[in-house]
N, C-alpha and C positions, 0 to 999 in steps of 0.2 A: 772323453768322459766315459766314453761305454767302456773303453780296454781298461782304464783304470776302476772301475766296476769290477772287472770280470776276474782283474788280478787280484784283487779284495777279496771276492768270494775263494778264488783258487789258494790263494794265501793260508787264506782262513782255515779250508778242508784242510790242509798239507799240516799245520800246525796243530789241529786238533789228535788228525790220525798220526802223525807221526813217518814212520814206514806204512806204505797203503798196500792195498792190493787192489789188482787190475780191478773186480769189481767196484771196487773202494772209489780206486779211482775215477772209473765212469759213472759211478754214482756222483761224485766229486765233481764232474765234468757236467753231466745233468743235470747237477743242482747251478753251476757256475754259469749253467746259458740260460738255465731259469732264473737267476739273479739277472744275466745280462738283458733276456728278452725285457724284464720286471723292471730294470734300468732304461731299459730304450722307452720303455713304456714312460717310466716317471719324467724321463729326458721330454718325451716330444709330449707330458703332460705338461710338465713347464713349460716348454717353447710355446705350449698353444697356450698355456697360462698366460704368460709371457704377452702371448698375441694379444691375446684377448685384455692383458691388464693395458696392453698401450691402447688399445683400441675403449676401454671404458676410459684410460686419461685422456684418450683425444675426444671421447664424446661428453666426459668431466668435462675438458676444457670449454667445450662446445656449449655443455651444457650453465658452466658459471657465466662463459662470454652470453649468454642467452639469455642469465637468469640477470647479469647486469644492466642486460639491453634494457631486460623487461622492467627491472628495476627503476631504470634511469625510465623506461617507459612511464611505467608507475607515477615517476614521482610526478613527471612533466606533466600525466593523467591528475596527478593529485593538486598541483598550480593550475591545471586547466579548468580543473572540478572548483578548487578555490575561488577563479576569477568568477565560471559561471554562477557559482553561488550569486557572490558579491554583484553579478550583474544582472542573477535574476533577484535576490533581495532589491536594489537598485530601480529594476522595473517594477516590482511588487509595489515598493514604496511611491514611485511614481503613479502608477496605476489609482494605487487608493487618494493619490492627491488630483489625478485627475479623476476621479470619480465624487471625491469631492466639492471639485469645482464644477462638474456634472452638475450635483444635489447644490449647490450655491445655485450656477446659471437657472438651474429648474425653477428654484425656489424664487428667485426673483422675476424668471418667466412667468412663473401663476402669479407672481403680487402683482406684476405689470399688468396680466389677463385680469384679477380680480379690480384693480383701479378702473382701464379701461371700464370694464363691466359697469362697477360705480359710475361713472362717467359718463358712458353711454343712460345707464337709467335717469344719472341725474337732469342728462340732455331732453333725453323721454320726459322726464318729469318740471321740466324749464319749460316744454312747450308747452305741457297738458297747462300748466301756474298759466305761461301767456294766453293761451285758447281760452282756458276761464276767465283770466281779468280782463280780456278783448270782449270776452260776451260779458262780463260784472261791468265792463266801462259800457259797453253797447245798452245791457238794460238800465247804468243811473243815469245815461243821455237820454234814452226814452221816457225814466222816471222822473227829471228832471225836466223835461219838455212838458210830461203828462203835470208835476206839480206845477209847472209856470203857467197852463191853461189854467188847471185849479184854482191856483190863483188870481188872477183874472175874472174870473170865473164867480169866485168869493166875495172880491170884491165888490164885483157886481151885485151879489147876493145880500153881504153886508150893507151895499146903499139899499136895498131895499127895505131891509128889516130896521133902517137905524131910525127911522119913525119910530117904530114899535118899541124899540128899543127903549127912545127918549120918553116914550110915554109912560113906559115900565118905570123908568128910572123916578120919574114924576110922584109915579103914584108911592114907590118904596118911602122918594123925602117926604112925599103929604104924610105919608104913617109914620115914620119918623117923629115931626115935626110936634102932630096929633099926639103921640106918645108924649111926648116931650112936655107939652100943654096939660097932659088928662093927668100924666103922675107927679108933677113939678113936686108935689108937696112930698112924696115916697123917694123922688130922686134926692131932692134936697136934705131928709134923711138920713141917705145913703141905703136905703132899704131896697131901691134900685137903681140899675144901672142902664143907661138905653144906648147902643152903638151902631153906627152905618159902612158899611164899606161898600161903595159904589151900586152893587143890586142886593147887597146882601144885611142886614138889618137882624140887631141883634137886644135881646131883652134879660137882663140879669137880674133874678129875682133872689136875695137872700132867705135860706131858711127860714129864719123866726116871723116871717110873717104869710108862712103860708103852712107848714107842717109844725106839729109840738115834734119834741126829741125822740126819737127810734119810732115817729111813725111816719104812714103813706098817705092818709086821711089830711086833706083839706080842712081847714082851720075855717069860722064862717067868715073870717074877715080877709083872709087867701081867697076865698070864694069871688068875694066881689073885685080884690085885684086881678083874679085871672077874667073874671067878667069882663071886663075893662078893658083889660088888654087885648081879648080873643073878640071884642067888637071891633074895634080900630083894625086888626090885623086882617081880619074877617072882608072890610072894604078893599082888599088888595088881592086882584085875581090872579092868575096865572102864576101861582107862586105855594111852594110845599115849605109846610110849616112844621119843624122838628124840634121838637121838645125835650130835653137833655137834663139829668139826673145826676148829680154830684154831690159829694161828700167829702168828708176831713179824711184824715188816717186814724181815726179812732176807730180801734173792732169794736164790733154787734155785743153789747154786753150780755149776760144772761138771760135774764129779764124777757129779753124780744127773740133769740135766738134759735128758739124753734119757729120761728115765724118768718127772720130776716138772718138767713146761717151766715150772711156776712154784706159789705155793701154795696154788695154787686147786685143782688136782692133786692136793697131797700132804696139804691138807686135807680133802679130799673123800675118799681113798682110807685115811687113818686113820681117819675117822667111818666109812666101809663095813667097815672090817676088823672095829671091832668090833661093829656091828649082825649080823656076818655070823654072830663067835662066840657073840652073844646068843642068835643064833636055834639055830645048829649044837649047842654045848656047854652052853650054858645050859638052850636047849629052850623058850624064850618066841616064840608065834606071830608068823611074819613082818607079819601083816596089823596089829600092835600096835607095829612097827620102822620106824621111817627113818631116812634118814641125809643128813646135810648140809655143806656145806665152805664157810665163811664167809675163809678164809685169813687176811689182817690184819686185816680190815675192822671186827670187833666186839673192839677192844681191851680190856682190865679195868685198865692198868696203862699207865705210859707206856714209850713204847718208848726213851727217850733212859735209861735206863741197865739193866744186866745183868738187875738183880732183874728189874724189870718186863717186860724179854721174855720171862724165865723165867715169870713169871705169864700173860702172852698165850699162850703154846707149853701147848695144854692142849686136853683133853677132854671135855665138859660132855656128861654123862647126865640127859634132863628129862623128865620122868614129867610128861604133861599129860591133860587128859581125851580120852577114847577118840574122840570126835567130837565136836568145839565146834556144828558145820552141822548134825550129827544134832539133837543136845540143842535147839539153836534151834526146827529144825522141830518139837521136841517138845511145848517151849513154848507154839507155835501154833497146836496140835492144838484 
């Protein structure tokens, strides 16, 4: 490679000059070893070129075998990466179903804790019910012991009083009876009415014969029937005499209305008139007298026609016992 080089050059000089001369020629000659050195040069530039280019194909090689490994590394990285995925997705999803069923168990642990709890109180609150109705059953056995003395007790008391009693009872029918005999002629009328119920004794006097219409003022011939009646009732002691004020459902017409604003007024003020004379003329103790004003409100009769207001417009004298509250606490002496 270098001789044929060197002949090139020497070729070249000969052809250009022609016939040379000695200088010529070694100039010729110097130039031909300076092409040859310049050839050895490019010669073992190749060669290392040369070297050097097997030596980048062998580390090419090296490096594609390397780059395929990694490659193939890669990808088996990129299936491994895949699976991990898919099997940490897998445990994620598992995770939140187990934490799930966490927050289930939980939540059914407190319902169970709050039942219990319930449960418990309601036990607490089953005993406190039995301790109270063991001490409610303990105090009605004792109060039931204490009423069966009571009664016994009563009884005994009641045979004592049942003289007193019979004699009470006595004296209510003699007034009774006496009523019955002094008014026969005012009963027979119907101008009165006389009724008993065991101690208790009742005298029903119609309006028109003891007040005129819208007044409180005693009539002179009301006079002498309450005279009458307030002597007889007068002989029967131990016993409170209340005097009762009634009326129709007619309102207070003008006429009286500032006097009687309605007949709660003009009832009330007939039963005082004559508790007043029972006591004044008669002479029967105040502490045995009251007096009351029911106006329409305790009818005997209907008020839709004449008769039956006429029976509502009335006076009722009722002889009851002296103290019902007394006689009670007597009982329970």
């Amino acid at each position: 490679m270098k001789k044929a080089a060197l002949f090139l050059c020497l070729g070249a000089a000969l052809t250009l000059s022609g016939c040379v001369t000695t200088k010529t020629y070694q100039e010729a000659l110097s130039a031909t070893e300076a092409c040859r050195v310049k050839a050895e040069g490019l010669d073992a530039n190749l060669t290392q070129e040369r070297s050097e280019k097997t030596e980048l194909k062998v580390g090419l090689d090296g490096c594609v075998k390397e780059l395929s490994a990694l490659k193939a590394k890669g990808e088996a990285t990129d299936a491994a990466k895949s699976g991990i995925e898919k099997e940490y997705a897998a445990c994620v999803k598992e995770r939140e179903e187990q934490g799930a069923q966490i927050a289930r168990l939980k939540k059914a642990f407190d319902d169970c804790e709050r039942q219990s709890a319930i449960r418990a109180k309601d036990a607490e609150d089953g005993q406190a019910q039995i301790a109270l109705l063991k001490g409610e059953l303990e105090g009605s056995q004792k109060e039931r012991e204490y009423q069966a003395r009571e009664i016994e007790r009563l009884k005994v008391k009641a045979g004592e009083i049942s003289t007193e009693k019979e004699l009470e009872l006595q004296k209510v029918k003699g007034a009774y009876e006496n009523l019955l005999m002094e008014m026969k002629q005012e009963i027979e009328r119907g101008d009165i009415k006389i009724t008993q119920a065991v101690d208790r004794l009742s005298v029903n006097l119609v309006e028109k014969i003891l007040f005129d219409s819208g007044e409180a003022e005693l009539k002179s011939a009301g006079l002498k029937i309450i005279k009458r009646v307030g002597d007889i009732l007068k002989g029967v002691a131990d016993k409170q005499i209340r005097v009762e004020g009634h009326t129709d459902n007619v309102k207070i017409g003008a006429r009286i209305k500032m006097k009687y604003p309605s007949n709660w007024e003009l009832s009330t003020a007939r039963a005082t008139t004559v508790v007043r004379y029972l006591q004044d003329k008669v002479g029967i103790s105040p502490a045995h007298l009251s007096a009351a004003g029911f106006a329409e409100n305790k009818p005997v009769a209907s008020n839709e026609t004449q008769e039956g207001k006429a029976q509502n417009r009335r006076i009722e004298i009722v002889l009851l016992p002296l103290d019902v509250d007394r006689v009670l606490e007597e009982l329970k002496k």
